[in-house]
Each structure stands twice: as C-alpha cells, then as structure tokens.
N, CA, C and O of each residue as an XYZ file, in Angstrom:
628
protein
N      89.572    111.618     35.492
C      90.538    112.081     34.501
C      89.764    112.374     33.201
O      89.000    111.605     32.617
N      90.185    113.926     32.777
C      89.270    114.228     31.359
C      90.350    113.268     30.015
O      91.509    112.858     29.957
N      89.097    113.265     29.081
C      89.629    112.795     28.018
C      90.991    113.453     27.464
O      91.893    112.709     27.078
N      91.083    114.346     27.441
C      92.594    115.004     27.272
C      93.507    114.852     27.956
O      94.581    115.045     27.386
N      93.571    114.495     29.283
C      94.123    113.800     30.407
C      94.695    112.572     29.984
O      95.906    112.352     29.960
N      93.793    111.766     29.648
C      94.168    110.582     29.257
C      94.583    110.580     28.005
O      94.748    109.419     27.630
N      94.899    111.592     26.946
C      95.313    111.403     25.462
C      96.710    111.724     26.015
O      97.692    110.994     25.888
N      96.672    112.978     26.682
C      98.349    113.427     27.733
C      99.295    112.360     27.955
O     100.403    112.228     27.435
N      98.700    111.590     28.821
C      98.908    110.324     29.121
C      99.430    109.264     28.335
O     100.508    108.870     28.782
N      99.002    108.597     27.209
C      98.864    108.053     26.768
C     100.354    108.355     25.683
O     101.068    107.495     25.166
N     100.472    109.755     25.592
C     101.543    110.286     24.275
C     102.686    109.971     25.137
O     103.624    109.323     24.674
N     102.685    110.352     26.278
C     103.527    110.370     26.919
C     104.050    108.725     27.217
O     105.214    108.324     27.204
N     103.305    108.248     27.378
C     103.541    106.038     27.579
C     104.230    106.099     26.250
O     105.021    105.161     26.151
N     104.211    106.820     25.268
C     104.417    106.240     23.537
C     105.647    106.389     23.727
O     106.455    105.459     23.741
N     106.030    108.096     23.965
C     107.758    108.342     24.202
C     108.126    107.461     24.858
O     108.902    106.745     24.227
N     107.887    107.022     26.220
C     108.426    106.161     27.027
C     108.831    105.117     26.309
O     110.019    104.794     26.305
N     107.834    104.404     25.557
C     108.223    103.022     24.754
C     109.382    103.641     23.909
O     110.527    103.422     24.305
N     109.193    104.408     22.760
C     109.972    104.814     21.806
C     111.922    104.927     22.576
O     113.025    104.563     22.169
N     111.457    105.560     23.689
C     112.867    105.597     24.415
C     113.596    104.614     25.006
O     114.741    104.751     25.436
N     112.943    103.628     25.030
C     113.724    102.671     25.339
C     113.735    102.227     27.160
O     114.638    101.667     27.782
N     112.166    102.797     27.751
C     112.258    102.139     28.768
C     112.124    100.903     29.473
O     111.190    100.155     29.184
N     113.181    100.511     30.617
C     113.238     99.690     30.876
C     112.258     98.957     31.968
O     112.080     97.751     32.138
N     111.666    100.098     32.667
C     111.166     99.692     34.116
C     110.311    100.900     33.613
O     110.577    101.863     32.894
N     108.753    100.328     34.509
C     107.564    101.072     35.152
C     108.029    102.589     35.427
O     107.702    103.671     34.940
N     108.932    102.188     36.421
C     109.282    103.859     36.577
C     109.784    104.704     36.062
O     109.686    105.869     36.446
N     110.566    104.266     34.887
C     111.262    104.914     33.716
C     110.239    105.150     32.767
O     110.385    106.199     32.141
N     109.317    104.522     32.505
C     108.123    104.597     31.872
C     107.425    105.702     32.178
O     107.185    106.409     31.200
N     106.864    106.233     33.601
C     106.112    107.372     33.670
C     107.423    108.753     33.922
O     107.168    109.693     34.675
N     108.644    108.665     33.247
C     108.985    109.556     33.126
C     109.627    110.158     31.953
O     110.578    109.757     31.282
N     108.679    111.527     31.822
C     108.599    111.706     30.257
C     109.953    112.174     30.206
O     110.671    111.566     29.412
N     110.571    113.275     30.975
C     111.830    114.129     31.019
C     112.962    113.087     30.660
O     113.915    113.372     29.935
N     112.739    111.710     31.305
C     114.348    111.198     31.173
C     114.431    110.397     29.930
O     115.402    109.994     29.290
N     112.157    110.175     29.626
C     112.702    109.366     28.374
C     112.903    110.030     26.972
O     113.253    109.356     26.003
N     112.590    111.832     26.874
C     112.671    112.810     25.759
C     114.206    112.528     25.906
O     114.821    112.246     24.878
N     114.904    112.582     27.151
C     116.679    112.751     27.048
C     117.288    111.763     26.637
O     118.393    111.953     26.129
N     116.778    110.476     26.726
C     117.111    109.013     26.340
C     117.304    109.119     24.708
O     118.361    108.782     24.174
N     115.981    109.707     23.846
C     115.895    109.985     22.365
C     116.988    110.953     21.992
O     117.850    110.846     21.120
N     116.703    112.142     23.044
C     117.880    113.116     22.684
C     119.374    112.554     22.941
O     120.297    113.259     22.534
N     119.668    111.374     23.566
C     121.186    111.098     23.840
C     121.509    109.732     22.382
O     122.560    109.177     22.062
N     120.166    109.602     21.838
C     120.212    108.378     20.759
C     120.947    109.500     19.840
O     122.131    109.385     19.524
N     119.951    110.840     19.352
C     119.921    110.866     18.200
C     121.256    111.358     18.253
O     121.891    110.978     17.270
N     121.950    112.098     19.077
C     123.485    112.843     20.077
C     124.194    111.698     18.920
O     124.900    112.134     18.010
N     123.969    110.452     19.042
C     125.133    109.137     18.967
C     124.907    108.836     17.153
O     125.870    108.689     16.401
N     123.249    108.782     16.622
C     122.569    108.586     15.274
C     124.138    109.671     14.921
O     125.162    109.203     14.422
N     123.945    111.282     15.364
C     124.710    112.370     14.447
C     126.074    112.127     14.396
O     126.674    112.833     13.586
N     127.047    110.960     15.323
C     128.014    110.984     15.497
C     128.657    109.847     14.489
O     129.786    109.740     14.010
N     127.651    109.167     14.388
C     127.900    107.628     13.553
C     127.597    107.916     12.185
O     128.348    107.343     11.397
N     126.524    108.794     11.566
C     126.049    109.294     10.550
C     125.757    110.568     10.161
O     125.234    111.319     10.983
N     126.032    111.001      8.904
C     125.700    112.390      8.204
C     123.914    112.575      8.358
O     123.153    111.728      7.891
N     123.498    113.627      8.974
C     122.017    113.805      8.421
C     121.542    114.299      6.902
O     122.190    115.195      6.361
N     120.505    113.754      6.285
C     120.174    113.892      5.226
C     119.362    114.625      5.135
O     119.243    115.258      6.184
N     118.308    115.065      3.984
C     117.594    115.838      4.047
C     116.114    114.984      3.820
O     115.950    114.035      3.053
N     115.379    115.437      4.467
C     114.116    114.068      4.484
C     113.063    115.059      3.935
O     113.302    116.241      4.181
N     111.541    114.689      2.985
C     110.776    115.967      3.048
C     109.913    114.604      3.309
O     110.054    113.701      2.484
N     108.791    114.354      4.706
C     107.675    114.317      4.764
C     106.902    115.120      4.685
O     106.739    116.265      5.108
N     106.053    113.945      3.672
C     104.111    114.752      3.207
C     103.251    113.829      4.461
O     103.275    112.638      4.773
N     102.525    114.992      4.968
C     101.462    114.863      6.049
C     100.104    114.430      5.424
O      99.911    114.838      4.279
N      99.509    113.964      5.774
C      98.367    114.034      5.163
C      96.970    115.103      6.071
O      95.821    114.864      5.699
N      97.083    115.751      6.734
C      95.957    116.612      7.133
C      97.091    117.535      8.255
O      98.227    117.380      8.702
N      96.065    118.468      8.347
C      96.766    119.879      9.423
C      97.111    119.086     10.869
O      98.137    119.397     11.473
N      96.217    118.057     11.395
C      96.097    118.165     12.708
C      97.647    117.158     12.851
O      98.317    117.345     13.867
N      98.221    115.967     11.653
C      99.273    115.426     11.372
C     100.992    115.700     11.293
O     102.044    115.109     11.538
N     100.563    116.845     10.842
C     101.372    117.974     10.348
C     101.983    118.901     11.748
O     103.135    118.866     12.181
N     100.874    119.682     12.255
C     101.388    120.029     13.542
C     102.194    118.966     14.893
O     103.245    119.213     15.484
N     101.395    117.928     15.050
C     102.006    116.771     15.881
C     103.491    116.319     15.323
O     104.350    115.836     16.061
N     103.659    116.538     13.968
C     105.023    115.773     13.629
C     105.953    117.200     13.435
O     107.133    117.089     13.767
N     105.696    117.956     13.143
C     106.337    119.497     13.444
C     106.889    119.516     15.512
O     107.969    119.727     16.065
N     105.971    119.296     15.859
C     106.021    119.492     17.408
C     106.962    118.261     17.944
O     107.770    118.173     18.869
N     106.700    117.757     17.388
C     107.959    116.272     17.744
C     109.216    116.444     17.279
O     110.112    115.988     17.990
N     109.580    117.095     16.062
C     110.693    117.268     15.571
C     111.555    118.386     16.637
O     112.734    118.493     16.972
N     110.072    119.263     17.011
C     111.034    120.216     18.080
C     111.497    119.875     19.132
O     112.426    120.386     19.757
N     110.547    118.537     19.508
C     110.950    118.307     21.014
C     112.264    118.059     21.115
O     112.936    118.588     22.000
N     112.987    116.885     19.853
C     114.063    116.999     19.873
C     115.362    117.267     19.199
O     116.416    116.700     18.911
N     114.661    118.601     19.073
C     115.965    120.009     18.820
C     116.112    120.095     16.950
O     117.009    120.761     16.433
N     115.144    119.359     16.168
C     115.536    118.914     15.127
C     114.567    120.181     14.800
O     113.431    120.317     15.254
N     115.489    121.424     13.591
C     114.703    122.447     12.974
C     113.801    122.399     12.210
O     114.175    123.069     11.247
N     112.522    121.908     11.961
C     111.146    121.634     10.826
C     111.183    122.970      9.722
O     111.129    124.155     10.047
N     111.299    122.379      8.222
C     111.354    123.981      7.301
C     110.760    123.438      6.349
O     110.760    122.209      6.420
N     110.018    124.070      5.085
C     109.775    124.220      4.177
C     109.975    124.705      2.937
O     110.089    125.899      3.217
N     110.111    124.635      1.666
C     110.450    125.716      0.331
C     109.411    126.650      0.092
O     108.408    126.704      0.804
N     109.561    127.198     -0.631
C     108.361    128.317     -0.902
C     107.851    126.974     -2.200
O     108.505    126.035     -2.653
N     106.787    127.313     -2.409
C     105.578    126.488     -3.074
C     105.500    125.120     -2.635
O     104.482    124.525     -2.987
N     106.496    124.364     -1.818
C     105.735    122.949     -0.833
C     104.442    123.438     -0.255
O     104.268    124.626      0.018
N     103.688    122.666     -0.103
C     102.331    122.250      0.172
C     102.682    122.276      1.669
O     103.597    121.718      2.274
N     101.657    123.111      2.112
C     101.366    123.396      3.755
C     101.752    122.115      4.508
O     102.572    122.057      5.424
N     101.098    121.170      4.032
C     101.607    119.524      4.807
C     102.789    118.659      4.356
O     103.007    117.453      4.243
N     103.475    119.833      4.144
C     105.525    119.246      3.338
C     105.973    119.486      5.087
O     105.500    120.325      5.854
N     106.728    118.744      5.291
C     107.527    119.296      6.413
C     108.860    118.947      5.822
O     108.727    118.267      4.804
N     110.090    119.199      6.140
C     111.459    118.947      5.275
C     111.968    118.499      6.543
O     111.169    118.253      7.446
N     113.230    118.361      6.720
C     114.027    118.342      8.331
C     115.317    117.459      8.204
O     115.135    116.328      7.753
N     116.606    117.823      8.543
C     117.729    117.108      8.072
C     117.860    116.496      9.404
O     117.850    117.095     10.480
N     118.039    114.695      9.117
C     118.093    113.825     10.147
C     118.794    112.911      9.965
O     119.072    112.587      8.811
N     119.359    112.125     11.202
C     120.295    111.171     10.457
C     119.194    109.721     10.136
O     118.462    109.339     11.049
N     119.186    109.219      9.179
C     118.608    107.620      8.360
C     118.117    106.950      9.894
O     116.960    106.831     10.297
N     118.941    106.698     10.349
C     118.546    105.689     11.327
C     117.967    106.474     12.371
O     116.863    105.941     12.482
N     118.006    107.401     13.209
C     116.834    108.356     13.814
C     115.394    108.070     13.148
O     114.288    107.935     13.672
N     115.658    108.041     12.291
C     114.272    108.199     11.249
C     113.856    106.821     11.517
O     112.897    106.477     12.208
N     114.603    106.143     10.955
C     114.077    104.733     10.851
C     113.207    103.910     12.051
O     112.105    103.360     12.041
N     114.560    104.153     13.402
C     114.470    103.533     14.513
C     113.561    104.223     15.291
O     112.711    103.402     15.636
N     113.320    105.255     15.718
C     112.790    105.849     16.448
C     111.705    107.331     15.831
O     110.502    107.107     15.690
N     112.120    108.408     15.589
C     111.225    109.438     14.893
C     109.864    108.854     14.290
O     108.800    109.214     14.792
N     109.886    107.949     13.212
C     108.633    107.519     12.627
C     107.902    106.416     13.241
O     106.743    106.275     12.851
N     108.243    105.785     13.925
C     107.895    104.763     14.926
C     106.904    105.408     15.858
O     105.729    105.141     16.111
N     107.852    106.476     16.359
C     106.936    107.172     17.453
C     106.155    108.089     17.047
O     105.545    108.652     17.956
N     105.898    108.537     15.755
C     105.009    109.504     15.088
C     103.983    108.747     14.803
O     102.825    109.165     14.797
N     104.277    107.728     14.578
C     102.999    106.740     13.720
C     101.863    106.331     14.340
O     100.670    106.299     14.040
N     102.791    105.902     15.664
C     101.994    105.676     16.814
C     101.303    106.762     17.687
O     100.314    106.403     18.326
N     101.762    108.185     17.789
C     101.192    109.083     18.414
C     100.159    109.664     17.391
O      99.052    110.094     17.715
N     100.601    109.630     16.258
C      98.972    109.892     15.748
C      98.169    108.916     15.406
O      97.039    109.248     15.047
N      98.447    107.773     15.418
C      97.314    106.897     15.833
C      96.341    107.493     16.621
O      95.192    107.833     16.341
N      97.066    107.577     17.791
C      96.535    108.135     18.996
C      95.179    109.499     18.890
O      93.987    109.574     19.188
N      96.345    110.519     18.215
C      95.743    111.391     17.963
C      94.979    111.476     17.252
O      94.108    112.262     17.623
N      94.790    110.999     16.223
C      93.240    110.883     15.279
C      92.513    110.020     15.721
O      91.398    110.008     15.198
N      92.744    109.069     16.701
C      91.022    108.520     17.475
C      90.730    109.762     18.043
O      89.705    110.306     17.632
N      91.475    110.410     19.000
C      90.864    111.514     19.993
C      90.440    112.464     19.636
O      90.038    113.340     20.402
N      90.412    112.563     18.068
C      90.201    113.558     17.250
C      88.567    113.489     16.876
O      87.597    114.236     16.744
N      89.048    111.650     16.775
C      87.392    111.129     16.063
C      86.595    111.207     16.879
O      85.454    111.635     16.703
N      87.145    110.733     18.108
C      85.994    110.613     19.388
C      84.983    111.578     19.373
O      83.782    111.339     19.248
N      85.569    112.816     19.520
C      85.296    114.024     19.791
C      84.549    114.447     18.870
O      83.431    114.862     19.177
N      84.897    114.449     17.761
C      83.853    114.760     16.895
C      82.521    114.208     16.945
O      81.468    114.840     17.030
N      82.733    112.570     16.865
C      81.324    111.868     17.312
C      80.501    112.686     18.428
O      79.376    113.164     18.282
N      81.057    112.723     19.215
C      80.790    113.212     20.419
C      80.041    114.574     20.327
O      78.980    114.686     20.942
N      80.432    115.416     19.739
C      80.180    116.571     19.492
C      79.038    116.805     18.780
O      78.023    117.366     19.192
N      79.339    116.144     17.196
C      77.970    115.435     16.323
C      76.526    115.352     17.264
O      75.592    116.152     17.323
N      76.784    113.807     18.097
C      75.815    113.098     18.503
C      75.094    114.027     19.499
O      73.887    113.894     19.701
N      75.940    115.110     20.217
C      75.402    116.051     21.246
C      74.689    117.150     20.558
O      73.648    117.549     21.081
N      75.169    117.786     19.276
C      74.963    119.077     19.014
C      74.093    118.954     17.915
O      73.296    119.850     17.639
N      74.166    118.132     17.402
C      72.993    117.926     15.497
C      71.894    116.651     15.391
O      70.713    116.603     15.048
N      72.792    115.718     15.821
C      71.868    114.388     15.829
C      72.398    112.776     16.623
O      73.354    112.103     16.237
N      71.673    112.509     17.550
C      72.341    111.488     18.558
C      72.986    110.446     17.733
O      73.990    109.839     18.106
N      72.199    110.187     16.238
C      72.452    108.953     15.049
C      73.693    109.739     14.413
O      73.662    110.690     13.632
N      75.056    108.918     15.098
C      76.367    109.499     14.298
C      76.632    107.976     13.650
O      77.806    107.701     13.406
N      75.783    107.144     13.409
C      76.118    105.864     12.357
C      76.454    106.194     10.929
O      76.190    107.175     10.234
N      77.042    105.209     10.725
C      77.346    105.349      9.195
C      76.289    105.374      8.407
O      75.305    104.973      9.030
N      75.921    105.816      6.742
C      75.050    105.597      5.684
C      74.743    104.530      5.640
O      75.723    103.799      5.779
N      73.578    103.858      5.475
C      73.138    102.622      5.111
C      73.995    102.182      3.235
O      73.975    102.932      2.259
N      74.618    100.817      3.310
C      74.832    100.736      1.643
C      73.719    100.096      1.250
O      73.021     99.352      1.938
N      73.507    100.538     -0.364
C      72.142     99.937     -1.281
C      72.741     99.513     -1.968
O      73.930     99.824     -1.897
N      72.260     98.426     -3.194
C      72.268     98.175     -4.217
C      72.780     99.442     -5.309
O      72.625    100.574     -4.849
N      73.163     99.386     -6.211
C      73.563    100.281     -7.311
C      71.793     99.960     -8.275
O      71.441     98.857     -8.694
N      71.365    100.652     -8.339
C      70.256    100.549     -9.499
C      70.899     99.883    -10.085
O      72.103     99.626    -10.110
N      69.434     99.355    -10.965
C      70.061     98.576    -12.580
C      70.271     99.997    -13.517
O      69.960    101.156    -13.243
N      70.863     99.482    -14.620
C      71.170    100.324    -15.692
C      70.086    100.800    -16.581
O      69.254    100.006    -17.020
N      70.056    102.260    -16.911
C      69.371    102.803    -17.389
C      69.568    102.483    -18.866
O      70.679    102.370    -19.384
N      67.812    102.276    -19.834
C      68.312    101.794    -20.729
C      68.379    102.907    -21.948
O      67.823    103.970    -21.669
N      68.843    102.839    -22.968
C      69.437    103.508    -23.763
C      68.400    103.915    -24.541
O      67.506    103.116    -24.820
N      68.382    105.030    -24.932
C      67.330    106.189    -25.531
C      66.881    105.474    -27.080
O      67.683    105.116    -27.943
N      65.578    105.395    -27.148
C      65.118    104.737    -28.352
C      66.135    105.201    -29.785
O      66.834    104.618    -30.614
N      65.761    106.453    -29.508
C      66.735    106.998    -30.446
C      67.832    108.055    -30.594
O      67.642    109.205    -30.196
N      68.888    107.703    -31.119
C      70.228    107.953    -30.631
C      70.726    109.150    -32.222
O      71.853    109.357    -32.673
N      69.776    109.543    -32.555
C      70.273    109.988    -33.832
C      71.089    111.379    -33.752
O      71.723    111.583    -32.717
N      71.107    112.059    -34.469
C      71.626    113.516    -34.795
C      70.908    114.477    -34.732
O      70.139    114.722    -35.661
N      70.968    115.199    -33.720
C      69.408    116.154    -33.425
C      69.436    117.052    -34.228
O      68.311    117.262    -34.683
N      70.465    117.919    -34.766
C      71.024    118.765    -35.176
C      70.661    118.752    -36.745
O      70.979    119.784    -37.335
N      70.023    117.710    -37.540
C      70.247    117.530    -38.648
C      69.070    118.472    -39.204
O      68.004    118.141    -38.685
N      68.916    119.707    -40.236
C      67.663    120.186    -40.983
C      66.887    119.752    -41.588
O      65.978    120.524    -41.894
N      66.780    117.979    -42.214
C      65.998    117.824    -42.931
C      64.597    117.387    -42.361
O      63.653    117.191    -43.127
C-alpha cells in the first residue's frame, strides 16, 4: 500500500469516528458514515438556525481540505471580495460546528500536514541533501561593545 493509500485510508477511519460508528464494519464504510453526518446535520438544521461562521485557514493546503469537507456535506463554502484567500465563510448550524465539522477537520489535517511533511522530507533527503535535520542551536554571542566614541559626526568644528 502507497503512502497515499494509507493517508486515503486513514481520512476515511476519521469520518468513520466523526460519524458515529458503532462497529468495525460501520467503520470501513465511508458512504454510510458521510450519510450518518449528513442525517446529523438534516436534524443540527431542524433544531437550529444556521449562522454565518468565517474560518481563517492558516495555509493553502488547510484551506482546500476544509473547503472539500464542507462540500462533502452539501454545505456551500464562499467568500467577500477582499477576505484573504484562506477566509472560508459557510452558514452552519452552532452545534454541527461544534460537535462534529471542526472535530473532524482538526483531525484530518492533522493527518494531512504530517503527509505533507513526510513527503517533503522525503523529497529533500532524496533530491538536495540526505541531512534533512534540523539547524544546530548556538549560544547568542556576547554583546558587542559600544563605540569609544558616540559623538556628533556631523559637527564643523
């Protein structure tokens, strides 16, 4: 199984949790557990008004994953003119949000920014230099000491 295989995988176990499965076998099924969220949020819209929410993303690759989730279930992702590329807006009901939507976002990009990192390492260590370690930390020098003389350079006499 390729590494993307297993990130597939893995998003897919998240919905499962997020949905509320009960059993193994409800677990490897993504279809009934996207419909499980979709029959929550069905009940969230019936019990409550949706509001208007604006999450800030913090990077592109964040931004698309929580855009793509909002579609999965049916919820329209928009923006204003001058929000910042990583604004997403989206009218939801409070407790969708609360209980489930950010729960399962939080956790799928968890996900997604290791597989992000991996890869990069990976890529790094293959393509530029095998040493993808961190900077060594030093000491801060001591302080430089202060110029004999501090006068007015500027002066004509």
């Amino acid at each position: 199984m390729t590494d993307e295989e297993k990130l597939i995988e893995r998003l897919k176990r998240v919905e499962a949790l997020h949905a509320g499965a009960a059993t193994p076998g409800e677990r490897d099924a993504a279809a009934s557990a996207r419909q499980r969220i979709l029959d929550r949020l069905k009940e969230f819209n019936r019990t409550e008004s949706p509001i208007e929410y604006r999450f800030k993303m913090t990077d592109a690759w964040s931004r698309k994953l929580f855009v793509a989730l909002l579609r999965r279930y049916d919820i329209r992702p928009y923006r204003y003119p001058r929000q910042r590329y990583t604004t997403v807006m989206a009218r939801v009901p409070r407790s969708f949000v609360d209980e489930t939507l950010w729960p399962e976002f939080v956790e799928l990009n968890k996900s997604l920014k290791q597989f992000i990192s991996d890869i990069t390492d990976r890529v790094i260590r293959e393509g530029i230099n095998g040493d993808a370690s961190e900077p060594e930390i030093r000491q801060e020098p001591a302080a430089l000491s202060p110029p004999p003389f501090a006068g007015n350079f500027d002066d004509e006499s």
